[in-house]
C-alpha positions in Angstrom: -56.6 13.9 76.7 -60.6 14.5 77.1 -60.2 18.0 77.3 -58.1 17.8 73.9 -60.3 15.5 72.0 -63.4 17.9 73.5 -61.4 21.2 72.2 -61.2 18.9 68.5 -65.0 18.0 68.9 -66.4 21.5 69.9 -65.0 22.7 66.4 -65.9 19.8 64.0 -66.3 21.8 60.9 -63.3 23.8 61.7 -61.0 20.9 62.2 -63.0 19.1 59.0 -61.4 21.6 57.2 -58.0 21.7 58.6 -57.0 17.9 58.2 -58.3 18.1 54.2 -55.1 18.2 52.9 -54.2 14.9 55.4 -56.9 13.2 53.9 -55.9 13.8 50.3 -52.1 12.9 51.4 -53.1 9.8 53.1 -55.6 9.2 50.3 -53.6 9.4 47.4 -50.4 7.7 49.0 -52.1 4.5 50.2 -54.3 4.0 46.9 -51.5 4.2 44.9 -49.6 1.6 47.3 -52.4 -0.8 47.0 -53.1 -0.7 43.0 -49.2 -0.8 42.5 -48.9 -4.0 44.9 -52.0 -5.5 43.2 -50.3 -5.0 39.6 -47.3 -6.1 40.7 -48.8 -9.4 41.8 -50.0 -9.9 39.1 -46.8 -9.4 37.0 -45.1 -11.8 39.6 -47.8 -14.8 39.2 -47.6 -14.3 35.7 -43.8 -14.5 34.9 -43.8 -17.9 37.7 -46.4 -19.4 35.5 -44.7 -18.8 32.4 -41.8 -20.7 34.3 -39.3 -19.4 36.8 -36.3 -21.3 35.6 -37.1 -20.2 31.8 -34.7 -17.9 29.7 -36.0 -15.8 27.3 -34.1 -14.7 24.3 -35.7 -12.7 21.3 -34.4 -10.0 18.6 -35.7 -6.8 20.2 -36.2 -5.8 23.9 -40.3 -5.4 25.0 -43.5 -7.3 24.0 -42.1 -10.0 21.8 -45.6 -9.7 19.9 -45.3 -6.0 18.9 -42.9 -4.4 17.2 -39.8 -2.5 19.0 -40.0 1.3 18.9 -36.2 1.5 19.4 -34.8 2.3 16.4 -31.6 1.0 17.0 -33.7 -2.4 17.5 -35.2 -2.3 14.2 -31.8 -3.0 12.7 -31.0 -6.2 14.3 -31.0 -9.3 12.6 -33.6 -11.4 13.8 -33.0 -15.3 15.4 -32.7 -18.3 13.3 -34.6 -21.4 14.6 -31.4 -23.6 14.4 -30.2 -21.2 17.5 -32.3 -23.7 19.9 -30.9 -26.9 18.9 -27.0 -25.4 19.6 -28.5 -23.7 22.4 -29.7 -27.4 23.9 -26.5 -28.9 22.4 -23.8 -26.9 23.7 -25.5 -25.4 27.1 -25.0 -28.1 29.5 -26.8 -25.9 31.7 -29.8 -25.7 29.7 -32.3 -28.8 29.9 -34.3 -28.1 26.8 -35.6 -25.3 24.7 -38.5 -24.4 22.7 -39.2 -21.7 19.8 -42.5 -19.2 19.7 -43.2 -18.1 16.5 -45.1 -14.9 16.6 -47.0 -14.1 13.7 -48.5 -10.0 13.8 -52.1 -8.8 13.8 -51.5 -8.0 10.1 -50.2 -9.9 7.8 -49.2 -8.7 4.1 -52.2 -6.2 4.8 -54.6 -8.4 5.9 -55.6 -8.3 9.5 -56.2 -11.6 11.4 -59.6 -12.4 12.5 -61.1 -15.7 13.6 -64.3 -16.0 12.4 -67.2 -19.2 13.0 -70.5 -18.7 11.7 -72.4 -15.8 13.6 -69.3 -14.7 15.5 -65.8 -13.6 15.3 -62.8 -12.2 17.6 -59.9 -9.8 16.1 -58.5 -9.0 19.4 -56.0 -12.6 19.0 -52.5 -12.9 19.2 -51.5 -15.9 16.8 -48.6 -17.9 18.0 -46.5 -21.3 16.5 -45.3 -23.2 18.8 -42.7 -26.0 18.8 -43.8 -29.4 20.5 -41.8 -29.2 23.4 -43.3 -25.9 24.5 -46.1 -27.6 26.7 -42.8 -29.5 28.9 -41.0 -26.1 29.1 -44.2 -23.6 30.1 -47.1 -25.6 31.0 -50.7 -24.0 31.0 -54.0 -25.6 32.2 -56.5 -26.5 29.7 -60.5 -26.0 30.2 -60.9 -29.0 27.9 -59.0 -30.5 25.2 -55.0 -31.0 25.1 -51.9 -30.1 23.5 -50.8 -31.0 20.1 -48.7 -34.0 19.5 -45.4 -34.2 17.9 -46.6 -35.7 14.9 -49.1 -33.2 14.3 -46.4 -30.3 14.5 -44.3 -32.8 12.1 -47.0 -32.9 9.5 -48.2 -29.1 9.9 -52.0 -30.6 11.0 -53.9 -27.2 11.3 -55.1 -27.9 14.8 -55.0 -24.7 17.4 -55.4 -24.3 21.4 -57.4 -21.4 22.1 -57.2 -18.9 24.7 -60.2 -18.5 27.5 -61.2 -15.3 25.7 -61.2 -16.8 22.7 -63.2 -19.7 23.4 -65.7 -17.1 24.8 -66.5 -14.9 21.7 -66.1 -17.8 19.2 -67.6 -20.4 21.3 -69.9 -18.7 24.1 -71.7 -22.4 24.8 -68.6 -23.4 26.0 -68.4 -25.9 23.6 -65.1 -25.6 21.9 -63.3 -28.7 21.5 -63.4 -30.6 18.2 -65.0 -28.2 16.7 -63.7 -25.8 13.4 -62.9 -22.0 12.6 -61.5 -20.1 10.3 -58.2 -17.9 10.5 -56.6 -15.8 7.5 -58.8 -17.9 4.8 -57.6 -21.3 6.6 -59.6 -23.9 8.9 -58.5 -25.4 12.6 -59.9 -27.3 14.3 -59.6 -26.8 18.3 -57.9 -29.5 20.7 -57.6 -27.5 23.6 -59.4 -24.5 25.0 -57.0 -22.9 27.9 -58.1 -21.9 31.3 -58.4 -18.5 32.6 -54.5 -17.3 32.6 -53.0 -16.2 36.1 -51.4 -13.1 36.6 -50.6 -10.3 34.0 -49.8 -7.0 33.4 -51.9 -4.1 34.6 -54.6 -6.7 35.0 -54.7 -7.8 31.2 -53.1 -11.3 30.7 -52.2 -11.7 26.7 -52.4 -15.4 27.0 -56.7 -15.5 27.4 -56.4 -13.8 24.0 -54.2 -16.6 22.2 -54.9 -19.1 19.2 -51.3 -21.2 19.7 -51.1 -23.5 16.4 -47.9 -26.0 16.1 -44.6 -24.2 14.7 -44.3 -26.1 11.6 -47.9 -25.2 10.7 -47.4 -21.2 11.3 -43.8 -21.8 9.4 -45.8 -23.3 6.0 -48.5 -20.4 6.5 -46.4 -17.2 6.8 -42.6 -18.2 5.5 -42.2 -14.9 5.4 -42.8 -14.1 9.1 -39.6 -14.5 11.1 -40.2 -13.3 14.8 -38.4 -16.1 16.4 -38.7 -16.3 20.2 -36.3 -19.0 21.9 -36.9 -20.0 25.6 -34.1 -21.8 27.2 -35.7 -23.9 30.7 -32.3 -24.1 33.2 -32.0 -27.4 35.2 -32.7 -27.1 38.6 -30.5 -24.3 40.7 -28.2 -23.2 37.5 -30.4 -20.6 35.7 -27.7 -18.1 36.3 -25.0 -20.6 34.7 -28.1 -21.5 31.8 -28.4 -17.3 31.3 -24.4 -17.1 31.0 -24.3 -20.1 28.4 -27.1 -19.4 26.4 -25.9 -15.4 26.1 -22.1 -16.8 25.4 -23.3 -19.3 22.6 -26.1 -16.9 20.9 -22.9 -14.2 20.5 -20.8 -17.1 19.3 -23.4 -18.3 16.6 -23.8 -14.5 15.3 -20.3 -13.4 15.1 -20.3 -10.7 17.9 -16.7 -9.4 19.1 -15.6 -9.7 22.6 -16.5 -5.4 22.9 -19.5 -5.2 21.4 -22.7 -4.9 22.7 -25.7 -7.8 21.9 -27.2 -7.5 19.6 -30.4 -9.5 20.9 -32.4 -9.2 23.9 -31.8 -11.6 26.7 -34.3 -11.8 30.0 -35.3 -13.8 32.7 -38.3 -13.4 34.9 -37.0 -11.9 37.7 -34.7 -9.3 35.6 -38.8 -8.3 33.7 -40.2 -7.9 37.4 -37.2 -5.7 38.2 -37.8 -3.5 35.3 -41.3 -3.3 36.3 -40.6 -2.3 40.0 -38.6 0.4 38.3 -41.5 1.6 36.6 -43.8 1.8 39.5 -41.0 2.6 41.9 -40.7 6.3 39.5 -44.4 6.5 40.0 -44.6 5.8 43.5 -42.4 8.5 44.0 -44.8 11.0 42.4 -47.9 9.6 44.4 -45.5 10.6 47.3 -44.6 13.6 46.4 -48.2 14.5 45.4 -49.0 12.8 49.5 -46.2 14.9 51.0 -47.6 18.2 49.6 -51.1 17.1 50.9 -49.4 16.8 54.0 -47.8 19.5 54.1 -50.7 21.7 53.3 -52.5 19.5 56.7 -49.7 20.3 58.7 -49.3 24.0 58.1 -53.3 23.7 58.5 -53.1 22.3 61.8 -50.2 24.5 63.0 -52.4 27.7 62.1 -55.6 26.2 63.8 -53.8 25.8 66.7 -52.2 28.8 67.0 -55.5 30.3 66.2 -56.8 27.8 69.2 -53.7 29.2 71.7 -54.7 32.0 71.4 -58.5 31.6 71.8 -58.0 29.7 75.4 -55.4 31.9 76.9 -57.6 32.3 79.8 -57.9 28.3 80.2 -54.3 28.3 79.8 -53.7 30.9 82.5 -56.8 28.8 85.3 -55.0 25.5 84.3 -51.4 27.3 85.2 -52.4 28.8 88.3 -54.5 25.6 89.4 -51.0 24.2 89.0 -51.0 22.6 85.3 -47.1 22.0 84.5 -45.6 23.2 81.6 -45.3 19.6 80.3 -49.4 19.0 81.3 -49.7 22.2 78.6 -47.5 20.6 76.2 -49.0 17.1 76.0 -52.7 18.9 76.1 -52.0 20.9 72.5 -49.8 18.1 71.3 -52.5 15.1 71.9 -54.8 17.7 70.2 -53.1 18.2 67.4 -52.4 14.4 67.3 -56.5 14.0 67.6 -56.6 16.4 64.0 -54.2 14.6 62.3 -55.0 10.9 63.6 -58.3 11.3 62.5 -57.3 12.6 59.1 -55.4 9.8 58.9 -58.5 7.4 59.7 -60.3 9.5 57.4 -57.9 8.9 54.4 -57.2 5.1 55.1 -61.1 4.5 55.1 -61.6 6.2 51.4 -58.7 4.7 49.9 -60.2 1.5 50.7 -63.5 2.3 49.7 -61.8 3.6 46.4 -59.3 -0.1 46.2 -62.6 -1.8 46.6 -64.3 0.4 43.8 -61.5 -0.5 41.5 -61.3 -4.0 42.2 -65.2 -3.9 41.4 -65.0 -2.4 38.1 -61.6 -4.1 36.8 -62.3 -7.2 38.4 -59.2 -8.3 36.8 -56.7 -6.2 39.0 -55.9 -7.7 42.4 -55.8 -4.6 43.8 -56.3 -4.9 48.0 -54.5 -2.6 50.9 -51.3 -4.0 52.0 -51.3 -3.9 55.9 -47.8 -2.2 55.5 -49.9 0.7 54.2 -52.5 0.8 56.4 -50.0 1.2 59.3 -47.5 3.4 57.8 -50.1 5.9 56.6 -51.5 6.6 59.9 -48.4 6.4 61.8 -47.4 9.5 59.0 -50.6 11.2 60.0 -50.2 11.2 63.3 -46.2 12.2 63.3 -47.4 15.3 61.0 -49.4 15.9 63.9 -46.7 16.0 66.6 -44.1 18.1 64.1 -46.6 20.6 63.3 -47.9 20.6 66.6 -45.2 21.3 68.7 -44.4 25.0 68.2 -48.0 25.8 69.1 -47.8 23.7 72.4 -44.7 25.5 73.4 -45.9 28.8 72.9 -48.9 27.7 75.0 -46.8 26.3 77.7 -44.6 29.5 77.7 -47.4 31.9 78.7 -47.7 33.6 81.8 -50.0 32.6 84.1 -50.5 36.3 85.2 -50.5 37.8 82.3 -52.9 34.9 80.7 -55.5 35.5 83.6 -55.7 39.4 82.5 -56.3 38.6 79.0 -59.7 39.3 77.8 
């Protein structure tokens, strides 16, 4: 082994060069695993505080809050508000539901800023919300509180405000109680939200919110009709609830047994699989892009120790006739070539941390941190690439003649 890790050392820039392409391979395969497992963290903590027993039913498949892309989508009819009352009626699996208005950035041509005096935010998503919806997903408040039911009864133009929100309107952190204006009305805030948990590709939609009660953003924009409807299971039946609530929303719009829905139906776990679809495709091209890398080191390494066979056939032919076995001549070049690629591996684990940390830095928001998982399969990868590449080279070395090795010059 020290004469192997001395042959590796006596040629630094040589075998600098040769394990490149194990460094990008390593590199790229275990950055992309850690920003992928940070993101997906993030999607997971954000989906169990929304509620992990909720159903989620809406017109159109995707962001609720932007319109679908799908032309087929387009077409459907959207939900009618009564839907949550038969939903909670005749689901006996369902323990309440609540409605989400969603009211877009524009409105009859008029985008929606929020504006106090000396400062303003246009980067808001405006919601209605029923009463109920603080019992079915909760969300921790800064300061303040949730509206009443007697303020959503009576349309009071109250709002809760995102953490976001409260920032650019509000930077003394002063929000409560007081007044802004939104699309040439006035709220006044009751309830500035913490910091949300989670999101998607480290951006969490809810910091961004101004959630006013449902009858209020019903009496403002009649003509807006992007019902959301979100059905909480009881405890242990949300697979009974999702049944139910898919049975009696087909029901209540006159769908035949055949056809397809007509309405997009979702629970958390069923978005996080999607996701993991998404990142599963494009983990597949960070491996692919890894194995190349690898390959490229391998076929490196194979070549520099060929190149190093042949170089030492005298110290193959001494060792030989000093009475080296064939297997002492094999492990020498294979623990060498383990040595090139092992510290390639090292070398590519250490600068897709430094990278992971870099990121996490400058998007403090993504949760992006090395899975041990990584670590370990990355250099075990390295080091294999090492013993299949290496192999042919150690043969040949182990094949030679002592005799003919001591002639050669």
């Amino acid at each position: 082994m020290h004469m192997a890790i001395a042959a590796v050392w006596t040629h630094k820039f040589r075998s600098m060069l040769t394990i490149l392409g194990i460094v990008i391979g390593i590199t790229t395969v275990v950055t992309v695993s850690a920003l992928l497992t940070g993101l997906r963290q993030g999607v997971v903590v954000f989906f169990q505080e929304l509620g992990p027993d909720n159903i989620f039913v809406y017109r159109t498949s995707g962001d609720p809050s932007q319109d679908s892309q799908i032309p087929k989508e387009k077409k459907r009819r959207p939900l009618k508000p009564e839907y949550a009352d038969y939903i909670k009626r005749w689901c006996s699996s369902v323990a309440d539901t609540g409605l989400v208005l969603y009211i877009p950035p524009v409105v009859d041509g008029n985008p929606l800023i929020a504006r106090v005096p000396g400062y303003e935010s246009d980067t808001i998503n405006v919601n209605g919300l029923s009463a109920n919806m603080y019992a079915i997903s909760p969300r921790d408040f800064d300061a303040g509180r949730y509206f009443t039911p007697e303020e959503d009864q009576r349309g009071a133009h109250v709002a809760m405000i995102g953490h976001n929100v409260a920032e650019q309107l509000f930077p003394d952190g002063h929000a409560v109680d007081r007044t802004f204006m939104l699309d040439g009305a006035e709220y006044t805030v009751i309830g500035a939200y913490a910091k949300a948990k989670g999101g998607f590709f480290g951006e969490n939609g809810q910091d961004n919110e101004i959630d006013i009660p449902l009858r209020t953003a019903e009496s403002r924009y009649p003509q807006i009709n992007r019902f959301m409807i979100i059905a909480k299971a009881k405890p242990g039946h949300r697979q009974d609830a999702y049944d139910e609530t898919e049975g009696t929303i087909r029901r209540l719009r006159h769908l035949e047994t055949a056809a397809e829905d007509d309405f997009s139906i979702s629970t958390p776990d069923q978005i996080i699989q999607q996701f993991d679809k998404i990142t599963g495709l494009i983990g597949l091209v960070a491996i692919a892009i890894s194995a190349l890398g690898l390959l490229v080191g391998g076929i490196g390494v194979m070549n520099i120790m060929l190149v190093s066979v042949t170089e030492r056939t005298r110290e193959i032919g001494v060792r030989k006739a000093l009475g080296a076995r064939k297997r002492d001549i094999i492990g020498q070049f294979l623990i060498e070539a383990m040595t090139l690629t092992g510290a390639g591996g090292v070398l590519g684990l250490f600068v897709a941390i430094m990278i992971t940390m870099l990121v996490g830095v400058l998007v403090p928001s993504i949760s992006a941190k090395v899975p041990a998982w990584a670590l370990i399969a990355g250099f075990s990868v390295s080091v294999a690439v090492g013993v299949f590449f290496g192999v042919w080279p150690a043969v040949k070395a182990a094949q030679l003649d002592p005799v003919e090795a001591l002639r050669y010059e």
